[in-house]
TIPALUM-431966 format. One record per residue (C-alpha): x, y, z; residue in one letter. Coordinates in nm, 2 decimals, decimal comma. Layout:
BEGIN
<X=X | Y=Y | Z=Z | residuo=a>
...
# end
This chain:
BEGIN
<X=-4,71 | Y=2,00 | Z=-1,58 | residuo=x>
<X=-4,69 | Y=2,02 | Z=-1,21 | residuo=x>
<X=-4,76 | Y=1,62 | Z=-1,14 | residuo=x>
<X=-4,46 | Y=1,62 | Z=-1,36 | residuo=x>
<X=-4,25 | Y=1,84 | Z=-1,13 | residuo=x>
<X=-4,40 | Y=1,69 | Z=-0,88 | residuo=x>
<X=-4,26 | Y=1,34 | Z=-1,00 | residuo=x>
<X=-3,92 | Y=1,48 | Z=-1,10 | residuo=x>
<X=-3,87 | Y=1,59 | Z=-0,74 | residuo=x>
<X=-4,00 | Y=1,28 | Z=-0,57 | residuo=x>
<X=-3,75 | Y=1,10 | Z=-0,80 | residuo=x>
<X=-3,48 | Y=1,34 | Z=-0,67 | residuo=x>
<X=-3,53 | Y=1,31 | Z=-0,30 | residuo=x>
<X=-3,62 | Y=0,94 | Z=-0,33 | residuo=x>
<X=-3,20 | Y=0,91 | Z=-0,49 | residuo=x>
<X=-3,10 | Y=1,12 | Z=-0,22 | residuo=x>
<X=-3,25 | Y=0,94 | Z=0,10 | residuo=x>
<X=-3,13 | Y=0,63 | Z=-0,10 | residuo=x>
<X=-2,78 | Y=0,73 | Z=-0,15 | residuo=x>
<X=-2,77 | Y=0,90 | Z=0,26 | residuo=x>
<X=-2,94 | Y=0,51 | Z=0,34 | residuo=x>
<X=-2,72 | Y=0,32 | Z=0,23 | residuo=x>
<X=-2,39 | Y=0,53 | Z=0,25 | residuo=x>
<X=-2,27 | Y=0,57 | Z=-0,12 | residuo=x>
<X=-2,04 | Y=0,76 | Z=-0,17 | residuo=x>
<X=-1,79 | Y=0,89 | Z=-0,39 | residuo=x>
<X=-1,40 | Y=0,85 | Z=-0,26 | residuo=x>
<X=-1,11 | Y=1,01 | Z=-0,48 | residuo=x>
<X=-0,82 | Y=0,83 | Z=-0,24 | residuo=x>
<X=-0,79 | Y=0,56 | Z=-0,06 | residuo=x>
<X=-0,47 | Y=0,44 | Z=0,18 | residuo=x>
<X=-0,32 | Y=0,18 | Z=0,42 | residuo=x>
<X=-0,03 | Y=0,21 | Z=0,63 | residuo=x>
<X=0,02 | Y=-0,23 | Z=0,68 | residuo=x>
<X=-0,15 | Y=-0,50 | Z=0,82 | residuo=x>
<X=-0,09 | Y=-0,75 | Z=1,08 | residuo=x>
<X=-0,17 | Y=-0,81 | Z=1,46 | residuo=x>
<X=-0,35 | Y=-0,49 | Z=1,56 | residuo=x>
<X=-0,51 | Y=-0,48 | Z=1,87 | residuo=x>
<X=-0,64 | Y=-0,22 | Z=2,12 | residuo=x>
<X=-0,51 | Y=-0,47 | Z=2,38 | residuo=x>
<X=-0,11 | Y=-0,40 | Z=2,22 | residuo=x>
<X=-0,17 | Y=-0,03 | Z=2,13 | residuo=x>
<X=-0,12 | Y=0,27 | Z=2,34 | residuo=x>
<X=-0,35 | Y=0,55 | Z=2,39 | residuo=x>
<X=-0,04 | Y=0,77 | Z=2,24 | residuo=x>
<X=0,08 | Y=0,54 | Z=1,98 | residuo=x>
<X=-0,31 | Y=0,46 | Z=1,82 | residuo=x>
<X=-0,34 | Y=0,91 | Z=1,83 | residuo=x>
<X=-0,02 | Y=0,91 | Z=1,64 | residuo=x>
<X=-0,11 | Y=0,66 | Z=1,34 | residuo=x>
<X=-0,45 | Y=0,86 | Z=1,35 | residuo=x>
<X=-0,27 | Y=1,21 | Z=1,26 | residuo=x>
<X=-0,05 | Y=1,04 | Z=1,02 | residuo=x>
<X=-0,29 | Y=0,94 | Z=0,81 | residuo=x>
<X=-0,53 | Y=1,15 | Z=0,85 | residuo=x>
<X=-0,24 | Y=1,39 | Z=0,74 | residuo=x>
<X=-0,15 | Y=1,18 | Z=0,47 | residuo=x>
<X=-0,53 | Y=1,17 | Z=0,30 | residuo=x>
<X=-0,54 | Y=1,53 | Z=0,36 | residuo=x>
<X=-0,21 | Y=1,61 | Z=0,15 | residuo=x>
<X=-0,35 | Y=1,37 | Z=-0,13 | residuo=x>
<X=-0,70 | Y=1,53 | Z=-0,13 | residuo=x>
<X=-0,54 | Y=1,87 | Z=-0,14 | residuo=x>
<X=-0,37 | Y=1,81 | Z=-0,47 | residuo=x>
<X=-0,64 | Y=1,63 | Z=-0,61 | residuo=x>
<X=-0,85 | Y=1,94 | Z=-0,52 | residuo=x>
<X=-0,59 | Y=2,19 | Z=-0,72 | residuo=x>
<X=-0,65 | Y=2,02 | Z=-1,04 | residuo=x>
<X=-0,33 | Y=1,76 | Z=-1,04 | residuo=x>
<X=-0,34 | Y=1,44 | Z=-1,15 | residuo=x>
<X=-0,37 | Y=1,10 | Z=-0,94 | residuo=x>
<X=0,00 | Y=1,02 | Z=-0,97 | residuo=x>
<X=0,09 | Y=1,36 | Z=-0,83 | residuo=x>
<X=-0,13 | Y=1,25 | Z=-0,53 | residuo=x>
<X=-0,03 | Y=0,93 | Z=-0,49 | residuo=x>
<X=0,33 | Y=1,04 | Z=-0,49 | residuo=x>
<X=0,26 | Y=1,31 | Z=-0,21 | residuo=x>
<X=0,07 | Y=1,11 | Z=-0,02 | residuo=x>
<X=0,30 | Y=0,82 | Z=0,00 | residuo=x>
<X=0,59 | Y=1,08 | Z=0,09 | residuo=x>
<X=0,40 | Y=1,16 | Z=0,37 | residuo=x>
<X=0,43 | Y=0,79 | Z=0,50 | residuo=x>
<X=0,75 | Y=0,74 | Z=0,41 | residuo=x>
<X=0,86 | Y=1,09 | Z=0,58 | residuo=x>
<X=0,72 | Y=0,88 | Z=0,95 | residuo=x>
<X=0,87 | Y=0,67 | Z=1,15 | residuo=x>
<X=0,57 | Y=0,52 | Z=1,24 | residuo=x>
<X=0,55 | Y=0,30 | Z=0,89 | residuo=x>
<X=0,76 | Y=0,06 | Z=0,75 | residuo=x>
<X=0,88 | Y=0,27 | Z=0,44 | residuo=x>
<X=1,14 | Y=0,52 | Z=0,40 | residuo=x>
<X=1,22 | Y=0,66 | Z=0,76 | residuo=x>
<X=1,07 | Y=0,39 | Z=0,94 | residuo=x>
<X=1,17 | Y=0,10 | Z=0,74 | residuo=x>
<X=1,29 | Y=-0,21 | Z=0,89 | residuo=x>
<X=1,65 | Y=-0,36 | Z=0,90 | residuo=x>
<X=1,74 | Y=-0,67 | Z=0,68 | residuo=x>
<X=2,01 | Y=-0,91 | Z=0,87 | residuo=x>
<X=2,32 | Y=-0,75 | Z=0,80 | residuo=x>
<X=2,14 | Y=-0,44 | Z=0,96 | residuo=x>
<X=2,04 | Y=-0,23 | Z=0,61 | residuo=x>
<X=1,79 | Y=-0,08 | Z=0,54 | residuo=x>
<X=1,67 | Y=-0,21 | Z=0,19 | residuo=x>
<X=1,33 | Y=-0,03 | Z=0,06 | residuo=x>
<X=1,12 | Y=-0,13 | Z=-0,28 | residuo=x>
<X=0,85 | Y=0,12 | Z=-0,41 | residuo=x>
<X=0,61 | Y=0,09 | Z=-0,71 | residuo=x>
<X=0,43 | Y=0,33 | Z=-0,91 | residuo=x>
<X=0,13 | Y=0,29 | Z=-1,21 | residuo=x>
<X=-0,09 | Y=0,51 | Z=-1,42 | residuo=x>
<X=-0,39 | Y=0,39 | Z=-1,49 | residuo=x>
<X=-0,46 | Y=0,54 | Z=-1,81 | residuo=x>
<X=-0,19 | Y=0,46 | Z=-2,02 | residuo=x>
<X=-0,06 | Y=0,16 | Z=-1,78 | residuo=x>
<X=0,29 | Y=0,32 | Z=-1,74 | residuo=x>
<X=0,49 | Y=0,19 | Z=-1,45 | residuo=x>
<X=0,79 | Y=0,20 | Z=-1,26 | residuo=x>
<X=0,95 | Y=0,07 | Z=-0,99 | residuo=x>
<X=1,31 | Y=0,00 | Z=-0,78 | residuo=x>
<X=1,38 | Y=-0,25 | Z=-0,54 | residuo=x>
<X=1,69 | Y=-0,33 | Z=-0,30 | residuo=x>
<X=1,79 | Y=0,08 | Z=-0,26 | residuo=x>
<X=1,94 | Y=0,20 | Z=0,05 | residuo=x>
<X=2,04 | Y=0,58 | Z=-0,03 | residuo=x>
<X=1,71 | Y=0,71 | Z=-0,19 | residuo=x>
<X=1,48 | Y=0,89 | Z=0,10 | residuo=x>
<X=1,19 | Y=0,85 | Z=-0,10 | residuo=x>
<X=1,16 | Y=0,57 | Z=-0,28 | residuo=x>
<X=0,80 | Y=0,64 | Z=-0,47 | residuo=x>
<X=0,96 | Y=0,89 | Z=-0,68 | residuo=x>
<X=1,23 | Y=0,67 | Z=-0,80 | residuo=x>
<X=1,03 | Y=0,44 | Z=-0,87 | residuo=x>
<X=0,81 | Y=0,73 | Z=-1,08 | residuo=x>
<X=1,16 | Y=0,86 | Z=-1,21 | residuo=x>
<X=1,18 | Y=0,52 | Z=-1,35 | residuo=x>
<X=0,84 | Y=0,51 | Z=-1,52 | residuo=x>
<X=0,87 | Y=0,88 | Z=-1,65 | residuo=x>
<X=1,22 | Y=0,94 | Z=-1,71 | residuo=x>
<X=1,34 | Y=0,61 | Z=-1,86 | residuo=x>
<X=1,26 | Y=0,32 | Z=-2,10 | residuo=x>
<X=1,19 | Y=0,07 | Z=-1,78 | residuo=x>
<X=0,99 | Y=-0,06 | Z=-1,56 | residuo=x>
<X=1,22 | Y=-0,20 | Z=-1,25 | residuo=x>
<X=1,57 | Y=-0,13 | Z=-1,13 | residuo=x>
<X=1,78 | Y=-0,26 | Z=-0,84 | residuo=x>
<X=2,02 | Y=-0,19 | Z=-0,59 | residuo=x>
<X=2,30 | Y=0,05 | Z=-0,69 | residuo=x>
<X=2,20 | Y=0,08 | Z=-1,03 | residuo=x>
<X=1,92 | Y=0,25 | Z=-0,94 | residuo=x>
<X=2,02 | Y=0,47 | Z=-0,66 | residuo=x>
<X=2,28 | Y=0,60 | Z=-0,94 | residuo=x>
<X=2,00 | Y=0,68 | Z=-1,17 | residuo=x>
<X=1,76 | Y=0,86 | Z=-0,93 | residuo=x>
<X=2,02 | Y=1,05 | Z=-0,82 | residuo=x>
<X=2,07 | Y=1,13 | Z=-1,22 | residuo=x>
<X=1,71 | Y=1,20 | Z=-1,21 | residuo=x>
<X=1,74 | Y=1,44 | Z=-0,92 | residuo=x>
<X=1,55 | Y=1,29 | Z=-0,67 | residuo=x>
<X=1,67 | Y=1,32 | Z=-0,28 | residuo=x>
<X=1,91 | Y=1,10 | Z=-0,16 | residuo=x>
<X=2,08 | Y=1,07 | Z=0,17 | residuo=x>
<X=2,31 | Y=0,89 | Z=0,42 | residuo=x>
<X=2,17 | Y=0,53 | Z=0,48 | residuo=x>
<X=2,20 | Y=0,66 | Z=0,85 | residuo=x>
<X=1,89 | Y=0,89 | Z=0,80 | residuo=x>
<X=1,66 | Y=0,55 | Z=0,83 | residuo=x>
<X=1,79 | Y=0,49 | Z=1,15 | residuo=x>
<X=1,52 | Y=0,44 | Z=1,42 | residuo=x>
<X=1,59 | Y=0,31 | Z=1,74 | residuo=x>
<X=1,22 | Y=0,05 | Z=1,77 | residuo=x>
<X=1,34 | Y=-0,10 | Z=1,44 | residuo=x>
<X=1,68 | Y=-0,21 | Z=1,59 | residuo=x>
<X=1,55 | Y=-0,31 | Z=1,84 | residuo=x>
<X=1,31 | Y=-0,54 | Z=1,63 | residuo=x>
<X=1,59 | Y=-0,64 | Z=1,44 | residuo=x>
<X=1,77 | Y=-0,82 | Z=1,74 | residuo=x>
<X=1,42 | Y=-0,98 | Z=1,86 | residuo=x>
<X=1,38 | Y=-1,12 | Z=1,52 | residuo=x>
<X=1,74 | Y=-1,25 | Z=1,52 | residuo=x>
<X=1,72 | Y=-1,40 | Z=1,90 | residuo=x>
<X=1,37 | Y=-1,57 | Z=1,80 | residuo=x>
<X=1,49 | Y=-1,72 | Z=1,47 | residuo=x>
<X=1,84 | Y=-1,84 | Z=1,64 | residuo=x>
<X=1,63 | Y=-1,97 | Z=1,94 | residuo=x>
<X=1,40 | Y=-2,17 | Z=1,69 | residuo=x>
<X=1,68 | Y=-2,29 | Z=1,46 | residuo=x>
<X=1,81 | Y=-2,45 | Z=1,86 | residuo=x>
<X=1,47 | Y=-2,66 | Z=1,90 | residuo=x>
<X=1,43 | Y=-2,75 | Z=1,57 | residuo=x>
<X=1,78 | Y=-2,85 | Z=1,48 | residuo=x>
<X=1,72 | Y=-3,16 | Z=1,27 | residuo=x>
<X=1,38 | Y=-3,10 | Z=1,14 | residuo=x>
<X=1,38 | Y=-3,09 | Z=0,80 | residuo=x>
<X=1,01 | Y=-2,85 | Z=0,80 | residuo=x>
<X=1,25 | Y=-2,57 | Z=0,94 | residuo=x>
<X=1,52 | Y=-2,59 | Z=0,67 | residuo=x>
<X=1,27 | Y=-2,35 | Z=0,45 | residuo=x>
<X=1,51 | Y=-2,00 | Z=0,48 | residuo=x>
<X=1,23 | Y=-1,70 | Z=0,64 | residuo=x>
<X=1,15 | Y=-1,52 | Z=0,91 | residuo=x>
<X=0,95 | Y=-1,69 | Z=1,25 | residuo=x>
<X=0,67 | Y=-1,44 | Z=1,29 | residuo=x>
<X=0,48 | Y=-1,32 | Z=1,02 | residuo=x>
<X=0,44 | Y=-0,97 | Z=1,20 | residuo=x>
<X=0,79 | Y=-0,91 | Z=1,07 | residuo=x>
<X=0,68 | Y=-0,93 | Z=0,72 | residuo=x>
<X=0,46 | Y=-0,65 | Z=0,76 | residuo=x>
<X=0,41 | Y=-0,23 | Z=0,71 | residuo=x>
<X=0,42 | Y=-0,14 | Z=0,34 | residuo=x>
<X=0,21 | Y=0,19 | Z=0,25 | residuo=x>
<X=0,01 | Y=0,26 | Z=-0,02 | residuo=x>
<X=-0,20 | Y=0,48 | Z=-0,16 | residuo=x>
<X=-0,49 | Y=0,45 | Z=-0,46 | residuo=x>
<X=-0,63 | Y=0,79 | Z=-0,63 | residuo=x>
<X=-0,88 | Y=0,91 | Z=-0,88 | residuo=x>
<X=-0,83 | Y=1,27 | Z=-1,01 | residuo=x>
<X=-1,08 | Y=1,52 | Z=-1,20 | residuo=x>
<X=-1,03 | Y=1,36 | Z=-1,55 | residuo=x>
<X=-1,10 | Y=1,02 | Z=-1,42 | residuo=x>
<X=-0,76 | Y=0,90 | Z=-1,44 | residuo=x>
<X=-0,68 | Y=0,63 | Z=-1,16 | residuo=x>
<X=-0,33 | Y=0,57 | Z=-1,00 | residuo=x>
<X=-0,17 | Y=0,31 | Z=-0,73 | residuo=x>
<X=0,19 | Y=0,34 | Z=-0,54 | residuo=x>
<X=0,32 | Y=0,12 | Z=-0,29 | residuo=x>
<X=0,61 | Y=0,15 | Z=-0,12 | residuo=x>
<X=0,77 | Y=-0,06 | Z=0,19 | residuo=x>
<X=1,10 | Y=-0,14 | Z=0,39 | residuo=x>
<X=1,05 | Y=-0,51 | Z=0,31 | residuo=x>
<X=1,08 | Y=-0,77 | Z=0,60 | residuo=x>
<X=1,27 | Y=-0,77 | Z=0,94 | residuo=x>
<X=1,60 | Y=-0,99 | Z=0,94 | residuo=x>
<X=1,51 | Y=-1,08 | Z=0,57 | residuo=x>
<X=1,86 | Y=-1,18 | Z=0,38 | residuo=x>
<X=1,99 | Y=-1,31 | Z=0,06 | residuo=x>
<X=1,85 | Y=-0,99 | Z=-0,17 | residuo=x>
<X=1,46 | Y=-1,07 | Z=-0,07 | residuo=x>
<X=1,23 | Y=-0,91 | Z=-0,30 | residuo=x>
<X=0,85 | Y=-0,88 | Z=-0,20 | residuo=x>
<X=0,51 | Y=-0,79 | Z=-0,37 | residuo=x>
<X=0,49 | Y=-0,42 | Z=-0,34 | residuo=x>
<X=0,74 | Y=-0,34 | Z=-0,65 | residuo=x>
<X=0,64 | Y=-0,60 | Z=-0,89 | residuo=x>
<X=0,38 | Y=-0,47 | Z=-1,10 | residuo=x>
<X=0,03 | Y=-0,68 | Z=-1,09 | residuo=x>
<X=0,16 | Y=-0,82 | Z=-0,77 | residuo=x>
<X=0,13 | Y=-0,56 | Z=-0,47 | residuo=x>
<X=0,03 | Y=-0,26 | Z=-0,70 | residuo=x>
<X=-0,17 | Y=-0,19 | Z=-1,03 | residuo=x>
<X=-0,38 | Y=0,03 | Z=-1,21 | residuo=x>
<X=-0,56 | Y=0,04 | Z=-1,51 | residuo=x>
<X=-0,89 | Y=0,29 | Z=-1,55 | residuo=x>
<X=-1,08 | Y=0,01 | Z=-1,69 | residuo=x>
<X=-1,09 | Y=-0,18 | Z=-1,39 | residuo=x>
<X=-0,97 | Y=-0,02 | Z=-1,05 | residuo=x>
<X=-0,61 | Y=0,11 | Z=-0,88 | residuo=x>
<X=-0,49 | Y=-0,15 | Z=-0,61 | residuo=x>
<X=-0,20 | Y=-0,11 | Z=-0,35 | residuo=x>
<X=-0,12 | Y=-0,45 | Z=-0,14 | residuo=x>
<X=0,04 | Y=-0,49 | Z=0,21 | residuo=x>
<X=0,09 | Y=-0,88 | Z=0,36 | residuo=x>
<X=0,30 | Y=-1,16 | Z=0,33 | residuo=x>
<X=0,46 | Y=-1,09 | Z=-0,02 | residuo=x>
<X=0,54 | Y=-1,43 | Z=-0,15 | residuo=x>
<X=0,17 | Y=-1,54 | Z=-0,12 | residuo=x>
<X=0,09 | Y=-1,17 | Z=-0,28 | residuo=x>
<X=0,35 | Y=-1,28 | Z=-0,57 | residuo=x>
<X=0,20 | Y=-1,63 | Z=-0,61 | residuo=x>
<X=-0,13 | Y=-1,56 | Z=-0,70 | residuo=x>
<X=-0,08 | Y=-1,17 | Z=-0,90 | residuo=x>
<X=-0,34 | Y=-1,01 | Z=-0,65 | residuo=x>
<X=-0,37 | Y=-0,73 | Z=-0,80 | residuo=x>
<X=-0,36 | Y=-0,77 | Z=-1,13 | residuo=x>
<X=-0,58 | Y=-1,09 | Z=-1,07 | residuo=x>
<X=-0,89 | Y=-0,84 | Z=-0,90 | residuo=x>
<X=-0,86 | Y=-0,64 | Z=-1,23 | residuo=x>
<X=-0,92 | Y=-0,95 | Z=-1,43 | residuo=x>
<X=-1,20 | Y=-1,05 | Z=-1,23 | residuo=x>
<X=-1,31 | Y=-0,73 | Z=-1,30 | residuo=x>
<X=-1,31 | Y=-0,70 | Z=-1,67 | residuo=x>
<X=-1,36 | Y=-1,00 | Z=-1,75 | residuo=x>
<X=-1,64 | Y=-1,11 | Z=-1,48 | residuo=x>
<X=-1,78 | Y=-0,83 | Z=-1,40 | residuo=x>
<X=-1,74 | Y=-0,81 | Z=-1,05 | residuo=x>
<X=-1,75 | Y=-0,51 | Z=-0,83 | residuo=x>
<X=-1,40 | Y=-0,39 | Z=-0,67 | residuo=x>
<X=-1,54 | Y=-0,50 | Z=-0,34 | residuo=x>
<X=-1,66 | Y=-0,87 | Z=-0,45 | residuo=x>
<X=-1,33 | Y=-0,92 | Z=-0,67 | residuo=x>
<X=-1,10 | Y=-0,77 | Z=-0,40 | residuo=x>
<X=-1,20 | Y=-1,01 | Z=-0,13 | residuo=x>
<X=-1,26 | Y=-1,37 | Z=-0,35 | residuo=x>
<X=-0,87 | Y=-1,28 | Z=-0,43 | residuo=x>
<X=-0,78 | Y=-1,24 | Z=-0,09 | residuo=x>
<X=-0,96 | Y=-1,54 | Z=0,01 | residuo=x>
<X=-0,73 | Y=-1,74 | Z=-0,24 | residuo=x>
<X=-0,43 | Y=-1,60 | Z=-0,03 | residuo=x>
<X=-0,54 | Y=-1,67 | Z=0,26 | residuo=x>
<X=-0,63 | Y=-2,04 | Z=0,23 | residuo=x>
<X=-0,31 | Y=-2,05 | Z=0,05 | residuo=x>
<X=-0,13 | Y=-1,98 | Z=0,37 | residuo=x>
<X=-0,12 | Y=-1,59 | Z=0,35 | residuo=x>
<X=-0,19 | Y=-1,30 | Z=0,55 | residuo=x>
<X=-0,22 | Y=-0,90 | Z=0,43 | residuo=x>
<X=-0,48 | Y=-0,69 | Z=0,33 | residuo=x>
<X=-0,49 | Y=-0,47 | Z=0,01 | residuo=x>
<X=-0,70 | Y=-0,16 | Z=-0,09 | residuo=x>
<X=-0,85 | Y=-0,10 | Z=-0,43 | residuo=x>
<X=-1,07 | Y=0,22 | Z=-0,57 | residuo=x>
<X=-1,22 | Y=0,19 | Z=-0,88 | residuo=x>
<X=-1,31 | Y=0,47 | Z=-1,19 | residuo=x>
<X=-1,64 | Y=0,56 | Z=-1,04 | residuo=x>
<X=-1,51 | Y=0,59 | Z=-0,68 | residuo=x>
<X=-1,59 | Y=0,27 | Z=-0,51 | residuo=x>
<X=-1,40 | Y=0,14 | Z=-0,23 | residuo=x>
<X=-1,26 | Y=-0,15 | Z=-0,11 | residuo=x>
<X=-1,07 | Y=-0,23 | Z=0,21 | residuo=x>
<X=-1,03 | Y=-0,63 | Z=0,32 | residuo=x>
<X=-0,79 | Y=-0,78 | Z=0,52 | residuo=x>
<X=-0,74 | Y=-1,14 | Z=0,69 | residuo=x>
<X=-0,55 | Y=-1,01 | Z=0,97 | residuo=x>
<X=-0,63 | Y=-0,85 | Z=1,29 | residuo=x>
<X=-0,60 | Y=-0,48 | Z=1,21 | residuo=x>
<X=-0,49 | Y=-0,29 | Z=0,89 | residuo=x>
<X=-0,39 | Y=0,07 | Z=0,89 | residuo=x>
<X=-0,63 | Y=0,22 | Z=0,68 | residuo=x>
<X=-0,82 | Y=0,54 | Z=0,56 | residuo=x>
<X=-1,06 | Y=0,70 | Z=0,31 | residuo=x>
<X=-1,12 | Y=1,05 | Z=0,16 | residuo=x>
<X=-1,43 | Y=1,16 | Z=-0,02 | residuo=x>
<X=-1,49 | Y=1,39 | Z=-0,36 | residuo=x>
<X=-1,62 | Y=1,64 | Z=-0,09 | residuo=x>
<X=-1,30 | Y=1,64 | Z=0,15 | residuo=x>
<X=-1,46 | Y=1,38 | Z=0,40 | residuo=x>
<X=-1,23 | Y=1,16 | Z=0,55 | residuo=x>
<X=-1,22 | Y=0,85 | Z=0,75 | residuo=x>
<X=-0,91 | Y=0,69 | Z=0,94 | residuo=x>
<X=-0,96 | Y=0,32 | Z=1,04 | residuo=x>
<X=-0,71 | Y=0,04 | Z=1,25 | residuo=x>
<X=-0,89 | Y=-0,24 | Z=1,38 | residuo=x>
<X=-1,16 | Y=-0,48 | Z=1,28 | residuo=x>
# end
């Protein structure tokens, strides 16, 4: 009887120094704030401190309602509003300015249990636009709405809306007429070429900024929300990845919740994230393995981003191709972990 103790205990402590060796953990949310060219060398001391709190902020609200007992939709939608709330994101208050100087914001929302979704796209008058788009999903019989139409039924649904002025912010104005003075200056030099008659935006920084946020709650239930201020200068009604459902968010319990943040059209192209769920369930892959072969596709397509992706038993994955991501972590045990660069 007491070799057998003996063995049961050696078994224990050998799981535990495995699990401390190798760093296994259990995470219950994971978040990003956007990708693109993050440096030390282009951040401030001040500026870095202040993306720090915010998300650290942010993974503490989630955590906080996962630790009460509500579901994962209830902390992705707090979370997100957390992001949203800050100038320092490209969602909600800090969302960028199309060319006629809007603001035009797209959100998504999906439970990974019963694969519900919603999302809106194009809104200008909604403060937060992750629970419109979970207004949509809960309160009607769709999945997507636009524009006015769907400012008029969030505002039936009795979520906040406000003066277009409140999204205001004086750095993304000022981005705004950079964008504009780059883009007419390179229409100048390349008047004539036929390479620049493709309609965008010159640097791919300006496509950048969404927030997201992936959860798993006490019943094992996973959910993903996205939400962005779209692209600087973008025109003609642009729509990117982070509203359309298996493009820039999903979640299905089976597989794993996913929230993207990149260059939308390549994100649109190739369905990340439903496409890292297939790989999933149908090739067994791990969130991580799946995760990056997807993003590798994007990026020798062209693309830049990142994504994050949690799946049903708590595994994490975090990969980007750019120089930086906004990004953080929370543990089943309230531990969390606020990354930037490489």
């Amino acid at each position: 009887m007491m070799n057998k103790n003996l063995k049961t205990i050696a078994v224990l402590l050998f799981c535990l120094v495995a699990n401390l060796a190798y760093g296994q953990e259990k995470y219950v949310m994971v978040i990003h704030g956007g990708a693109g060219t993050i440096t030390r060398k282009n951040m401030s001391p001040e500026k870095e401190a202040a993306y720090i709190a915010a998300l650290t902020k942010a993974l503490k609200t989630g955590y906080d309602v996962l630790k009460s007992g509500k579901t994962s939709l209830d902390a992705v939608e707090a979370t997100i509003h957390i992001m949203e709330d800050s100038p320092l994101f490209n969602a909600g208050k800090g969302a960028v300015f199309t060319h006629d100087g809007k603001n035009e914001m797209d959100a998504a929302i999906m439970e990974g249990k019963t694969l519900m979704a919603g999302a809106v796209a194009g809104v200008t008058t909604i403060k937060n636009p992750i629970s419109a788009a979970r207004a949509v999903m809960e309160k009607s019989e769709h999945v997507m709405m636009v524009g006015p139409g769907a400012e008029l039924f969030a505002k039936q649904a009795g979520v906040e809306i406000v003066d277009p002025k409140y999204f205001y912010t004086k750095e993304r104005w000022d981005g705004l007429q950079q964008a504009i003075k780059e883009d007419s200056t390179k229409s100048v030099l390349d008047h004539g070429n036929k390479k620049s008659m493709k309609l965008g935006t010159i640097n791919p920084d300006y496509k950048f900024g969404t927030v997201g946020a992936v959860a798993l709650d006490k019943n094992g239930n996973l959910a993903a929300g996205t939400s962005t201020g779209g692209m600087t200068n973008k025109r003609y009604g642009r729509v990117g990845d982070s509203p359309i459902i298996g493009a820039g968010t999903y979640a299905n319990n089976a597989t794993a919740g996913i929230s993207c943040t990149g260059w939308g059209e390549f994100y649109i192209r190739n369905v990340v994230a439903h496409d890292i769920s297939a790989m999933m369930e149908y090739k067994n892959m791990s969130v991580a393995d799946a995760s990056r072969a997807v993003l590798d596709k994007v990026g020798k397509m062209g693309g830049d981003g990142g994504l994050i992706a949690l799946d049903a038993k708590g595994n994490v994955s975090m990969p980007f191709n750019t120089e930086g991501m906004y990004r953080g972590t929370v543990t089943e045990n309230g531990k969390i972990e606020v990354l930037i660069y490489k």
